[in-house]
MIPAVEX-708753 format. One line per 10 residues: for each residue x, y, z of N, C-alpha, C. Coordinates in Angstrom, 1 decimal. Each point is the difference from the previous one (the first is absolute). Layout:
% MIPAVEX-708753
X:Y:Z:X:Y:Z:X:Y:Z; ...
This chain:
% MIPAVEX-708753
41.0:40.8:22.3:0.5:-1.3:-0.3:1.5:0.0:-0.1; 0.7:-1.3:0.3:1.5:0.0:0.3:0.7:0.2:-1.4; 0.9:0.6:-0.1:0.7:0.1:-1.2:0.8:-1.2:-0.5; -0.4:-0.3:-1.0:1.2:-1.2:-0.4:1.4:0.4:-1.1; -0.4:1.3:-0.1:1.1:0.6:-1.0:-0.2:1.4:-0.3; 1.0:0.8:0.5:0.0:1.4:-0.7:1.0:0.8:-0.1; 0.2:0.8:-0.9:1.0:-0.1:-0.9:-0.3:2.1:0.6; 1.7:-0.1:0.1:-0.2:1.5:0.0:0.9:0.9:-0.1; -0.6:0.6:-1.2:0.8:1.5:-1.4:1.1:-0.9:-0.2; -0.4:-1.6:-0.6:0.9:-0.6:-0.6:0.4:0.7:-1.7
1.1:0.2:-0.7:0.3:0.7:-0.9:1.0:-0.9:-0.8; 0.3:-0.4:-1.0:1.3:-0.3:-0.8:0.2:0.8:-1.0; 1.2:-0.3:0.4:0.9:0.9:-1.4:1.2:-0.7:-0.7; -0.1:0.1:-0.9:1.0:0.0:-1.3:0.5:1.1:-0.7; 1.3:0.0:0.7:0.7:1.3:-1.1:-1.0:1.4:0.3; -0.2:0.6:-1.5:-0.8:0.7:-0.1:-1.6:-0.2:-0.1; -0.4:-1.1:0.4:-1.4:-0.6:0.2:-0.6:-0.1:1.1; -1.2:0.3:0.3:-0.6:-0.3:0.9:-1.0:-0.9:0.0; 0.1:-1.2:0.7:-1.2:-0.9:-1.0:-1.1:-0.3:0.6; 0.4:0.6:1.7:-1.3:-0.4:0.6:0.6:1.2:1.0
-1.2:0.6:0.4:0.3:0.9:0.6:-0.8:0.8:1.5; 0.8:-0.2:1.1:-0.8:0.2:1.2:-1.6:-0.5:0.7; 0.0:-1.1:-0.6:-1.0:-1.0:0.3:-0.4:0.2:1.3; -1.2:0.1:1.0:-0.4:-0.7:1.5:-1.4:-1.2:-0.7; 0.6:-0.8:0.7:-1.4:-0.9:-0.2:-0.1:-1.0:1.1; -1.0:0.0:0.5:-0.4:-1.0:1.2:-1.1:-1.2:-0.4; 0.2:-1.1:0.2:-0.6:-1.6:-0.2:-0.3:-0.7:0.9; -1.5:-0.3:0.3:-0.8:-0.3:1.4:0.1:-1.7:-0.4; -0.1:-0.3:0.9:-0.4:-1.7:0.3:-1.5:-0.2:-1.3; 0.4:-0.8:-0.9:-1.3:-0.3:-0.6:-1.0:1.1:-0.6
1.3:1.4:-1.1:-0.3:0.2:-0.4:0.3:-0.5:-1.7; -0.9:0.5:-0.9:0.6:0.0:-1.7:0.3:1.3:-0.5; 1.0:0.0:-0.4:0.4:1.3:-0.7:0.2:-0.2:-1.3; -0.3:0.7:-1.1:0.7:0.0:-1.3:1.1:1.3:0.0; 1.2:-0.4:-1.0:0.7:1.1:-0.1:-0.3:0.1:-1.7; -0.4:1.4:-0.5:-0.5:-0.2:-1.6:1.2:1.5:-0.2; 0.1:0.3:-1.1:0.7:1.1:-0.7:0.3:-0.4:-1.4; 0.2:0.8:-0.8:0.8:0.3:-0.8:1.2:-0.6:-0.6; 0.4:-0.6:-0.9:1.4:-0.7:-0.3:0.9:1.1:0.4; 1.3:-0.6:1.0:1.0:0.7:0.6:-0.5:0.8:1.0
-1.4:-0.1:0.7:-0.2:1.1:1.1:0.9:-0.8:1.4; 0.4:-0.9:-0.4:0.6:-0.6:1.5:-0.1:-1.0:1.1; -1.4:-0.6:-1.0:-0.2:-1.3:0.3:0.7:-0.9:0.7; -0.1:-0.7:-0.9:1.6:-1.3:0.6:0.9:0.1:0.4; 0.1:1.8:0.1:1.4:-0.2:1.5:-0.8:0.4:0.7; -1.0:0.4:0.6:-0.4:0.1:1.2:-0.1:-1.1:0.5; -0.9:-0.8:-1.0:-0.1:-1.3:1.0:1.7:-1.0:0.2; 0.4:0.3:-0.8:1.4:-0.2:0.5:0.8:0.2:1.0; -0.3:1.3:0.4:0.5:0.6:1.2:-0.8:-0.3:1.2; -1.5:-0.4:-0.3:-1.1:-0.6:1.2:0.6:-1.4:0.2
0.8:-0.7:-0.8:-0.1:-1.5:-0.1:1.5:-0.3:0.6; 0.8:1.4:0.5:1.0:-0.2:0.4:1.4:-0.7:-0.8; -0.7:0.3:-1.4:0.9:-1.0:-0.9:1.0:1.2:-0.7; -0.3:1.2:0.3:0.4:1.5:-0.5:0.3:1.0:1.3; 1.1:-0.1:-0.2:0.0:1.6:1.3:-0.2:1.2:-0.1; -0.7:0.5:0.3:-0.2:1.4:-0.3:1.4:1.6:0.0; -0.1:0.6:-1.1:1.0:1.1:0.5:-0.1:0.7:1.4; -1.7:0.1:0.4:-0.1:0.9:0.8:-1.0:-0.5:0.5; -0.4:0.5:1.1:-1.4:-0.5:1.0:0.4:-1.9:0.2; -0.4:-0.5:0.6:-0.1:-1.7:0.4:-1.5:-0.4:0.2
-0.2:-1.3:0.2:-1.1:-0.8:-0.3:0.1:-0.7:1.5; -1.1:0.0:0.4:0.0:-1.4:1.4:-1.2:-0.7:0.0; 0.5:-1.0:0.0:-0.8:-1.7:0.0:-0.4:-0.4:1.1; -1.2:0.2:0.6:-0.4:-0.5:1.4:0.6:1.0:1.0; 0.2:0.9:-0.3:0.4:1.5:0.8:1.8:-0.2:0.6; 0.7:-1.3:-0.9:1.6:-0.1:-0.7:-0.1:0.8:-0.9; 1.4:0.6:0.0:0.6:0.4:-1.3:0.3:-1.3:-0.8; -0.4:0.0:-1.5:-0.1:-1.1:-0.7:1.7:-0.1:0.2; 0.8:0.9:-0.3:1.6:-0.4:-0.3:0.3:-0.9:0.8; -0.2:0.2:1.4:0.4:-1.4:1.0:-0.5:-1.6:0.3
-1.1:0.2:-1.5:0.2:-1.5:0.3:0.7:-0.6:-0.9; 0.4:-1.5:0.7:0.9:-0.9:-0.8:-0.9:-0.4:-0.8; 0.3:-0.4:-1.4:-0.7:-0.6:-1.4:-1.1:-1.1:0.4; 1.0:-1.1:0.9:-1.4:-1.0:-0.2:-0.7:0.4:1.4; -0.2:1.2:1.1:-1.1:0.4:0.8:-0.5:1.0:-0.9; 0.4:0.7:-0.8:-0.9:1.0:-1.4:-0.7:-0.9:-0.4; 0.0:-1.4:-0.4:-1.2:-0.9:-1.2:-0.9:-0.6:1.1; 0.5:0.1:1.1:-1.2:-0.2:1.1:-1.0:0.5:0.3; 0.2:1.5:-0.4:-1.1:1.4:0.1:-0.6:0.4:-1.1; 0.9:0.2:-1.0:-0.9:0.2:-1.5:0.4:-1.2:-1.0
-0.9:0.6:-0.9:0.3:-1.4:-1.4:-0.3:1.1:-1.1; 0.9:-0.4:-1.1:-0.7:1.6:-1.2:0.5:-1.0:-1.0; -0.8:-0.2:-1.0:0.0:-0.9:-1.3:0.5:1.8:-1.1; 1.0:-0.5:-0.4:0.6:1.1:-0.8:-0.5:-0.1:-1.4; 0.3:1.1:-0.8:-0.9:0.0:-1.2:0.6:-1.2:-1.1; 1.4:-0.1:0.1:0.7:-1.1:-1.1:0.6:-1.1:1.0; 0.0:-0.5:-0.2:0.5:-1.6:1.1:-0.1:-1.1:-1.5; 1.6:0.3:-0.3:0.4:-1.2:-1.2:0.7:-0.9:0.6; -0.6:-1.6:-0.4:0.5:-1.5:0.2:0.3:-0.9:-0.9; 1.3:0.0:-0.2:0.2:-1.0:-1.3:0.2:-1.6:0.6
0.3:0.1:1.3:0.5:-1.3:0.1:-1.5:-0.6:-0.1; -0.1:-1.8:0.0:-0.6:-0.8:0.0:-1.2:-0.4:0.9; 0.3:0.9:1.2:-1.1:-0.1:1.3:-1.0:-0.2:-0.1; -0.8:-0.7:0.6:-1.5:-0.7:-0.3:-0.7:1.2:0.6; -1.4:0.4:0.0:-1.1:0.7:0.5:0.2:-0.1:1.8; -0.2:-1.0:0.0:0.4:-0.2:1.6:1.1:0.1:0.3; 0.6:-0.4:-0.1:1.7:0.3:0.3:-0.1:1.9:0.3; -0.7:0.8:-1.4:0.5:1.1:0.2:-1.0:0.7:1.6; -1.2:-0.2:-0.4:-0.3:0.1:1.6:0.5:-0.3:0.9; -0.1:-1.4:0.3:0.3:-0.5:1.1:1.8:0.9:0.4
0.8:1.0:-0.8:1.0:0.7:0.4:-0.8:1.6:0.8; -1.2:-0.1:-0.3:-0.4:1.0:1.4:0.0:-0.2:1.4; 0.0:-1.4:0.1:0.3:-0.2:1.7:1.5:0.1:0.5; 0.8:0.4:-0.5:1.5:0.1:0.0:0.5:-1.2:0.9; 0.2:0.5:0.8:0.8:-1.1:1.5:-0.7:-0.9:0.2; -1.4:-0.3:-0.1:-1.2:-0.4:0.6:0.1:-1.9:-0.6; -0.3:-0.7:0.5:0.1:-1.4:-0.4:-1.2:-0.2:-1.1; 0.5:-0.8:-1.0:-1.4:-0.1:-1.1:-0.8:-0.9:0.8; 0.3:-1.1:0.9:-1.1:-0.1:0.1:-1.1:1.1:0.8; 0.4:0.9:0.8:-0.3:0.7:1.0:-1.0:1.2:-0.6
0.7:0.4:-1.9:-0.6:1.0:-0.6:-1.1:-0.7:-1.2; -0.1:-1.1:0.2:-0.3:-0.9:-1.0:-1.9:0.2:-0.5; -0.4:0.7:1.6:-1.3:0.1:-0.1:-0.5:1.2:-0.6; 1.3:1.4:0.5:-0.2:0.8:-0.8:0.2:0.2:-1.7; 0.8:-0.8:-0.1:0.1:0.0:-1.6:-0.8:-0.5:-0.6; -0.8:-0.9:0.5:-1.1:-0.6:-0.9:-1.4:1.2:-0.1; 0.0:0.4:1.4:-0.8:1.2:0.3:0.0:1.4:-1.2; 1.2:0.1:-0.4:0.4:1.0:-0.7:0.1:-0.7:-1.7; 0.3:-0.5:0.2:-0.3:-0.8:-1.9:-1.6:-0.1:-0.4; -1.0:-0.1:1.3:-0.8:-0.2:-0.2:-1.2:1.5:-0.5
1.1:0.9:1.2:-0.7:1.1:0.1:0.1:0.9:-1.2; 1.3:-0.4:-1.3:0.4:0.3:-0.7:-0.2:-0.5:-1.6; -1.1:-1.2:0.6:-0.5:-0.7:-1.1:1.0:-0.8:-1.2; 1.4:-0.5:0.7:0.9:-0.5:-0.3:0.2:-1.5:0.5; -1.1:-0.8:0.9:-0.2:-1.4:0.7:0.9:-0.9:-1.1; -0.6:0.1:-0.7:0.3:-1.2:-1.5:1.1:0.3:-0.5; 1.0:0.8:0.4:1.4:0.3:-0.6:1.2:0.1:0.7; -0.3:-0.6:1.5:1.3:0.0:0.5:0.8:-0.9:-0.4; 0.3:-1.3:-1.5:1.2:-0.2:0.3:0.2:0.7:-1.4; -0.6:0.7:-0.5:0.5:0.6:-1.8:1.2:1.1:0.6
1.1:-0.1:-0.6:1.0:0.3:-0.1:-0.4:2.1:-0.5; 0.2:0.7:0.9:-0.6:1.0:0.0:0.4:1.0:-1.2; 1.6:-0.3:-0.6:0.0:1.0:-1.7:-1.0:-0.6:-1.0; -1.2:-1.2:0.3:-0.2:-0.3:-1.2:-1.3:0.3:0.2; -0.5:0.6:0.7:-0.9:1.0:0.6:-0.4:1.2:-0.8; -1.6:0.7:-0.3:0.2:1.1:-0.7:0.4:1.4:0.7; 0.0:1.0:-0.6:0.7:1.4:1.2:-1.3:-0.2:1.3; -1.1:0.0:-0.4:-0.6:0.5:1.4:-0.2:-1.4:0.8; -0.2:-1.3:-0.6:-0.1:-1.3:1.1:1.9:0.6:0.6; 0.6:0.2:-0.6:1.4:0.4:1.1:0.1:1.5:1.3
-0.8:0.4:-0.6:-0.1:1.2:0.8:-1.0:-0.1:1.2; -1.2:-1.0:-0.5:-0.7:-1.0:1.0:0.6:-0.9:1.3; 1.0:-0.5:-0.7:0.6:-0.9:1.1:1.1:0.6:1.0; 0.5:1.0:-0.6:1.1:0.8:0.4:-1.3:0.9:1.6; -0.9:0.4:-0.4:-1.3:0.4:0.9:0.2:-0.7:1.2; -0.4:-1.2:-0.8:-0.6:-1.4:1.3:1.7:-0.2:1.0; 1.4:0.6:-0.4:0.9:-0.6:0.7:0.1:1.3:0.8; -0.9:1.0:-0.4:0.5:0.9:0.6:-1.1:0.3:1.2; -1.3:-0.6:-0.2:-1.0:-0.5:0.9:0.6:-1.0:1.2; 1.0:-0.7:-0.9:0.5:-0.8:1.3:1.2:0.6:0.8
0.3:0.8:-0.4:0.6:0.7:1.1:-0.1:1.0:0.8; -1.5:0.6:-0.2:-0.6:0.7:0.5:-0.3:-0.9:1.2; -1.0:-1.1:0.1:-0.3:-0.9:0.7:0.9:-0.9:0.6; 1.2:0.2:0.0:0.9:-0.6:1.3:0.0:1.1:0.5; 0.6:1.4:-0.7:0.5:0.9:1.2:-1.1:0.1:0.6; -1.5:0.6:-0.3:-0.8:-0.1:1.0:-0.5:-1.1:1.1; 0.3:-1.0:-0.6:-0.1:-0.8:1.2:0.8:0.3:1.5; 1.4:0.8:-0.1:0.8:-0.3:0.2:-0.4:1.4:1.3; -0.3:1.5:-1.1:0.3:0.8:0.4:-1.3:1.1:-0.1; -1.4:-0.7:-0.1:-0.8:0.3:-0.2:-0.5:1.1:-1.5
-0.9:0.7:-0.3:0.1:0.6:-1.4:1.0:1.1:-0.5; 0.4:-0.6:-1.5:1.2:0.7:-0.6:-0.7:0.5:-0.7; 1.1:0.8:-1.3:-0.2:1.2:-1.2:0.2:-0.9:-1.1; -0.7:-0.2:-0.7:-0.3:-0.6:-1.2:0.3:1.1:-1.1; 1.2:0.1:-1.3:0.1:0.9:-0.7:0.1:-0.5:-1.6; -0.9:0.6:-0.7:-0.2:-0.5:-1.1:0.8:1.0:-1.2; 0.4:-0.6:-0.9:0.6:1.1:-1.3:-0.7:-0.1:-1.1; -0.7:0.4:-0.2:-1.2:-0.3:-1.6:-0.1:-1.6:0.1; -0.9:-0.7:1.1:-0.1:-0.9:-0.1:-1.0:-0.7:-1.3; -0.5:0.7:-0.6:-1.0:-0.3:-0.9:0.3:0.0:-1.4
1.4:0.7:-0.1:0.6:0.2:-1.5:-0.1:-0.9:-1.2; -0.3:-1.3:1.0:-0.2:-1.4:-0.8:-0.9:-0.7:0.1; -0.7:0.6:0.2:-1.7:-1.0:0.6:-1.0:0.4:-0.7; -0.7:-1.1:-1.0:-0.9:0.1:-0.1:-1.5:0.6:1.0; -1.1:0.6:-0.9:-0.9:0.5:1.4:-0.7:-1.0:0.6; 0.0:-1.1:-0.1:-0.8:-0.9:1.2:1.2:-0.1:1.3; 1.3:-0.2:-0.6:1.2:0.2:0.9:0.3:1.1:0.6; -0.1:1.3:-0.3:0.2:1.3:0.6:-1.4:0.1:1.1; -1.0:-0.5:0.0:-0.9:0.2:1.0:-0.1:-1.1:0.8; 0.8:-1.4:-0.3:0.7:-1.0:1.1:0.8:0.7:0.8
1.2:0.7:-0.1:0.8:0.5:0.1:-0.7:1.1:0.8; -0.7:0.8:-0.3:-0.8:1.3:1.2:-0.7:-0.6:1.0; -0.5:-0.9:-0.7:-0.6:-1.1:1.6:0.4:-0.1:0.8; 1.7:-1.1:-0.4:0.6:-0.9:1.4:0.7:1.4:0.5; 0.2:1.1:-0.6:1.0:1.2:1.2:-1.7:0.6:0.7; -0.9:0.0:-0.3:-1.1:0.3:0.9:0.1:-0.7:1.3; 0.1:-1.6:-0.4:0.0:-0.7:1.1:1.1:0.1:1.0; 1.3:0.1:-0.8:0.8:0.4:1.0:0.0:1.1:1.0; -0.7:1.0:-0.6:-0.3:1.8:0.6:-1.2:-0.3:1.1; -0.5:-0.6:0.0:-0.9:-0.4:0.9:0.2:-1.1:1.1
1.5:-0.4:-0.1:0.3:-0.9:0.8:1.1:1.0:1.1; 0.0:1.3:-0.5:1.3:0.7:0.3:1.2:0.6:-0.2; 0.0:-0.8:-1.2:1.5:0.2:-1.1:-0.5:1.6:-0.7; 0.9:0.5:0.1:0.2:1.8:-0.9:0.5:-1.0:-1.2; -0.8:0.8:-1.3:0.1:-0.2:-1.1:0.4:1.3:-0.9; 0.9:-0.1:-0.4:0.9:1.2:-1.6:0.0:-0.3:-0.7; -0.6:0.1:-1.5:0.2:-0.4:-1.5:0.3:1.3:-0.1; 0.8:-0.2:-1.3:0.2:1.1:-0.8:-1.1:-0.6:-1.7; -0.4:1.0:-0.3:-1.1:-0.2:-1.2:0.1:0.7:-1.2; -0.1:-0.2:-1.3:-0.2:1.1:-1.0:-1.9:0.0:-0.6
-0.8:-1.0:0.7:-1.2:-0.1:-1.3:-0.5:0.6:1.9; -0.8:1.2:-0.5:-0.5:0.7:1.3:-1.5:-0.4:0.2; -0.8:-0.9:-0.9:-1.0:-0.4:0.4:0.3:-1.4:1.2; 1.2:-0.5:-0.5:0.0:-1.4:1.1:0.5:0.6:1.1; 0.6:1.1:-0.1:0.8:0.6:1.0:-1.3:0.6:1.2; -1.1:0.8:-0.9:-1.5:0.1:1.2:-0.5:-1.0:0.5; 0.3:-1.1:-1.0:-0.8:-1.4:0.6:1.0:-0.9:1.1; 1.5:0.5:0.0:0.6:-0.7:0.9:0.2:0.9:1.4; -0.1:0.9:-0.4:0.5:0.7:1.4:-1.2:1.2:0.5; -0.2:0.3:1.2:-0.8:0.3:0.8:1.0:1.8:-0.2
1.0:0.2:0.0:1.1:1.1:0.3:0.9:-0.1:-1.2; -0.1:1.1:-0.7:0.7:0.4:-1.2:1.4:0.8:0.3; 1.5:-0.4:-0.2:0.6:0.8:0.1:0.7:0.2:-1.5; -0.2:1.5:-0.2:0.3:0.7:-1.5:1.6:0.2:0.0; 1.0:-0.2:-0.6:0.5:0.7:-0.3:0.9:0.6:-1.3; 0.0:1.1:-0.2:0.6:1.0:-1.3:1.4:0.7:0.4; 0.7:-0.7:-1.0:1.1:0.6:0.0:0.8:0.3:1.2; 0.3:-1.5:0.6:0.5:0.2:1.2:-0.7:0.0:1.2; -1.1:1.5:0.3:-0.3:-0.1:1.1:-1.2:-0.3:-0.3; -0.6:-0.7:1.6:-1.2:-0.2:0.6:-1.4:1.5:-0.6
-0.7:-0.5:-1.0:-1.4:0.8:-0.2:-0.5:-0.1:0.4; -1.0:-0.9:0.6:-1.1:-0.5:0.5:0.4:-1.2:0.8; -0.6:0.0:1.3:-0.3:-1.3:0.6:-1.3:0.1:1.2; -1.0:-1.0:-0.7:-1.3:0.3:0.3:-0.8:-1.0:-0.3; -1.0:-0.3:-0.3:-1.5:-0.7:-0.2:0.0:-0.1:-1.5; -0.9:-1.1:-0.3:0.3:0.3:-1.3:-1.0:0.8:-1.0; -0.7:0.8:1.0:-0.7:0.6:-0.9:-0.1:1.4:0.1; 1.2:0.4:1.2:0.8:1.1:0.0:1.3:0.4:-0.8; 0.6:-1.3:-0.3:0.8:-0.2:-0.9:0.2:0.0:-1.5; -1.3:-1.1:-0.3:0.3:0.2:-1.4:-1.6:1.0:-0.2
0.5:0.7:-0.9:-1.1:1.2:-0.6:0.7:0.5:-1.3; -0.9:0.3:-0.9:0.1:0.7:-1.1:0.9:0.9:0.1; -0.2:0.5:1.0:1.1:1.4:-0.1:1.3:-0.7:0.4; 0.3:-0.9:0.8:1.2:-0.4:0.6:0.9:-0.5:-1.4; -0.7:-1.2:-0.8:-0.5:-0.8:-1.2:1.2:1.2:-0.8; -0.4:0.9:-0.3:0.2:1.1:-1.2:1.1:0.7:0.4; 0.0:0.2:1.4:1.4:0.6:0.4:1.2:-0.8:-0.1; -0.2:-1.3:0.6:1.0:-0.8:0.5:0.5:-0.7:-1.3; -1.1:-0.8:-0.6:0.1:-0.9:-1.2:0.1:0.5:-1.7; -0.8:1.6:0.3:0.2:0.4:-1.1:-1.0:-0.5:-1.4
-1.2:-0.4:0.9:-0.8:-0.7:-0.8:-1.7:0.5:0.5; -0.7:0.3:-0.8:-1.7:0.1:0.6:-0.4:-1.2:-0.3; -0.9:-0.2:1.0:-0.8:-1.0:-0.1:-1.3:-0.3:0.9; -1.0:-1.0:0.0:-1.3:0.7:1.2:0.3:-1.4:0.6; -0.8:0.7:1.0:0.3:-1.0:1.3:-1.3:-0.1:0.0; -0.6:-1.5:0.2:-1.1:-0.5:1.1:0.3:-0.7:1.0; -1.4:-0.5:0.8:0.4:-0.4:1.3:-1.3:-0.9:-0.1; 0.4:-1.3:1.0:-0.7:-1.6:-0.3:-1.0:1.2:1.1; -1.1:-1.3:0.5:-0.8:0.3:0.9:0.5:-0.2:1.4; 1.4:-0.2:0.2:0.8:0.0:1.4:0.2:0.8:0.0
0.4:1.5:-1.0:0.8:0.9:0.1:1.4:-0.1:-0.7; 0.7:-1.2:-0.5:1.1:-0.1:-0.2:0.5:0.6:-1.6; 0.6:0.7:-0.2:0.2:1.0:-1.2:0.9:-1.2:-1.0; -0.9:0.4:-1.1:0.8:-0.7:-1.1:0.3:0.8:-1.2; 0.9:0.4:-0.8:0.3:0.0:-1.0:-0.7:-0.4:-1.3; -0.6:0.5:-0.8:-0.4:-0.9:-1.6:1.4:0.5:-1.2; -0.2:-1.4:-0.5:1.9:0.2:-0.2:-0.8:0.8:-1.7; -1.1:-0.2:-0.5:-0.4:0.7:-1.4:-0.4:1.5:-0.5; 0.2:0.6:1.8:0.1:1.5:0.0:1.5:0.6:0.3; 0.8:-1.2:-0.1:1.2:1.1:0.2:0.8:0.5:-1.0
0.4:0.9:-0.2:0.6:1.2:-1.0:1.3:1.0:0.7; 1.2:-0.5:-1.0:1.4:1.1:1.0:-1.0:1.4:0.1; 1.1:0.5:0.5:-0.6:1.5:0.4:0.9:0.9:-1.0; -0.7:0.7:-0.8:0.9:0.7:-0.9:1.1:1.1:0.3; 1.2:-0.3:-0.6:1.0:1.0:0.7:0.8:0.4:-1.0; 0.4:1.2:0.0:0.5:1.0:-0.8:1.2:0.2:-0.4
């Protein structure tokens, strides 16, 4: 299947840091990937550096088999859309207003169908004219979604399926909302769009993504299946934590969060 992104022995550095380190990662048309690790394993700049919003020290990234560096900013929001982990709004902007700024250049009326499409899909219908600071953390992190939905769906109209990149989209969602939220990027993954979250709760992380990519301390540990991935032993190495794993009647490995226990260290 055609690549829509892959990144290769991308590395950053700071000073005497290495924060991400010799990365290859390849992203098919309408796949889901989770990125899970460790606080500081490297998360959020990787997908930073996927999202072309970060340059890498070393190795480069290509977008549709471009080097991300050469595109111009508004042909970049044509190909991907990545809802970042903090997106603070103090001005007065209504719910819609703030969507309806994912069609960028595009005429409201022209994006008009997508925004309702995406308020809808985000279970925000009844709140596009509430003024969005008076909003709780996750109805804002909701709508911020749906604008970023809408600019998924002009570029693809434009330019057929893009990279959808998420940053702990869930950080603020209640769980009827975190599994709204795993839905509509299913739907998108199935339409063609490559999907990237980065995750910390590793059971939504099996339930969102089909391909687990691990990483510790910089570099790439694991990138696989998710039930090549997550294991007891991986669990205890990586995380530093035992815990038992079961598995639904699909196969899909879960976590029970009442057997877990640090791993004792000396």
């Amino acid at each position: 299947m055609k690549a829509i992104l892959q990144a290769r022995s991308v590395s950053l550095i700071l000073g005497d840091s290495t924060l991400v380190d010799a990365i290859d990662l390849r992203v098919s048309a309408g796949e889901m990937i989770a990125i899970v690790g460790p606080n500081g394993a490297g998360k959020s700049t990787l997908l930073r550096m996927l999202s072309g919003d970060l340059q890498p020290s070393r190795g480069h990234v290509e977008l549709k088999g471009r080097d991300i560096d050469t595109y111009k900013p508004r042909q970049l929001a044509q190909h991907r859309a990545m809802l970042s982990q903090h997106v603070n709004v103090t001005f007065p902007f209504t719910v819609a207003e703030i969507v309806a700024m994912g069609a960028g250049d595009n005429s409201r009326a022209s994006a008009h169908r997508l925004v309702d499409a995406a308020l809808h899909e985000v279970g925000l219908e009844r709140f596009g004219q509430r003024q969005l600071p008076t909003l709780s953390g996750g109805e804002q992190q909701r709508a911020h979604f749906a604008r970023v939905l809408v600019q998924l769906g002009c570029g693809e109209a434009l330019h057929g399926p893009g990279l959808l990149l998420l940053d702990e989209p869930t950080s603020s969602l209640d769980m009827r909302h975190q599994i709204d939220l795993v839905e509509t990027a299913r739907r998108r993954a199935k339409n063609g769009t490559a999907v990237i979250a980065v995750l910390h709760d590793l059971n939504l992380a099996m339930r969102f993504a089909d391909r687990i990519v691990l990483l510790h301390r910089g570099k790439l540990a694991i990138d696989g299946g998710r039930s090549d991935a997550i294991t007891a032993e991986t669990i205890r190495r990586i995380f530093e934590v035992d815990v038992t794993i079961e598995y639904t009647d699909h196969g899909v490995p879960f976590l029970l969060p009442q057997t877990m226990r640090p791993v004792a260290t000396r």
